[in-house]
C-alpha positions as CSV (number, residue, x, y, z in Angstrom):
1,X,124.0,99.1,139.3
2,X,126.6,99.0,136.2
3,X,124.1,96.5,134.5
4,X,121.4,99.4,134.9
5,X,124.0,101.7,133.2
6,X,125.0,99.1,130.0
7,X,121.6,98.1,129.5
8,X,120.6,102.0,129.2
9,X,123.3,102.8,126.9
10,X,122.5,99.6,124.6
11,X,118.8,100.4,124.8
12,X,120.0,104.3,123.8
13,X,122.0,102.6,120.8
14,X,119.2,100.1,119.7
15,X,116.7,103.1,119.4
16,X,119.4,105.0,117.7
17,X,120.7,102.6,115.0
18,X,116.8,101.4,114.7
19,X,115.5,104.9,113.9
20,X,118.7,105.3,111.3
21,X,116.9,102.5,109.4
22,X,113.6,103.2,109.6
23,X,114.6,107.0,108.0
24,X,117.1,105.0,105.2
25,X,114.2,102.7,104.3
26,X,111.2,104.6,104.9
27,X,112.6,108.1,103.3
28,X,115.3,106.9,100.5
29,X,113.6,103.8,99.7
30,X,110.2,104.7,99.3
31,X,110.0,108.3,99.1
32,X,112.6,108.8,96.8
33,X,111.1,106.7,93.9
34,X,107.8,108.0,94.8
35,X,108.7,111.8,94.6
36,X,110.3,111.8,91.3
37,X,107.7,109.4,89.4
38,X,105.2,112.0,91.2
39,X,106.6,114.9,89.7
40,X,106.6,113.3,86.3
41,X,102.8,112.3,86.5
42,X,101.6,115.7,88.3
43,X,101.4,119.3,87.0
44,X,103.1,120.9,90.6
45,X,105.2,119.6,92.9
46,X,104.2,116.5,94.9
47,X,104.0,116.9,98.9
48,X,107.4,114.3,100.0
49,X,105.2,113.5,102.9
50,X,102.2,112.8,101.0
51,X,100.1,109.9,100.5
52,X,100.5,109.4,96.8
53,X,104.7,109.8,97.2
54,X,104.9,106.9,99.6
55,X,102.2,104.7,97.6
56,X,104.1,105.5,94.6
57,X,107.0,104.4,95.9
58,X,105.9,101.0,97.1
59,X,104.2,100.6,93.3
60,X,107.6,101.3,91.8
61,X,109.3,97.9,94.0
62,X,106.4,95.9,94.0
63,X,106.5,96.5,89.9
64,X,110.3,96.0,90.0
65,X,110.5,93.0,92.2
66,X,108.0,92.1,89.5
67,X,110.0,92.7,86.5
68,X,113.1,90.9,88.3
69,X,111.2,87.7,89.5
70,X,110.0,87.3,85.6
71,X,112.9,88.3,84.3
72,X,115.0,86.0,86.6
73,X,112.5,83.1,86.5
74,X,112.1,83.2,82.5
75,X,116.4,83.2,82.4
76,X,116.3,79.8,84.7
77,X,113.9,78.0,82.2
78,X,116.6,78.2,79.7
79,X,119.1,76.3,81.1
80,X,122.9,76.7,80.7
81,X,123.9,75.1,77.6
């Protein structure tokens, strides 16, 4: 009976805490990138639930995981001295 109960509330607080980072990743993370490079590149005001918003956004950090990876990799060649 009381495990019914716990396991309720922690299945409550597992969707609750899951769906908090799905809307931080899917809506800050992508999104937000994606909507202010749109409204550079288009004449109006992009749709923040549009297709080219989110693909925008995962262009931006694929291109800046990009830049960091060459960036950090070329760095390493160096060495330290």
């Amino acid at each position: 009976m009381i495990e019914d109960i716990v396991g309720g509330i922690f299945r409550v607080l597992g969707r609750f805490v899951s769906q908090i980072f799905i809307e931080i990743i899917f809506d800050i993370l992508l999104k937000g990138p994606g909507y202010f490079i749109g409204r550079i590149f288009t004449k109006g005001e992009p749709d923040p639930d549009g297709f080219i918003v989110v693909t925008t956004g995962i262009v931006f950090w694929v291109v800046l995981g990009f830049g960091v990876f060459s960036i950090y990799s070329n760095i390493g060649e160096s060495g330290n001295a």
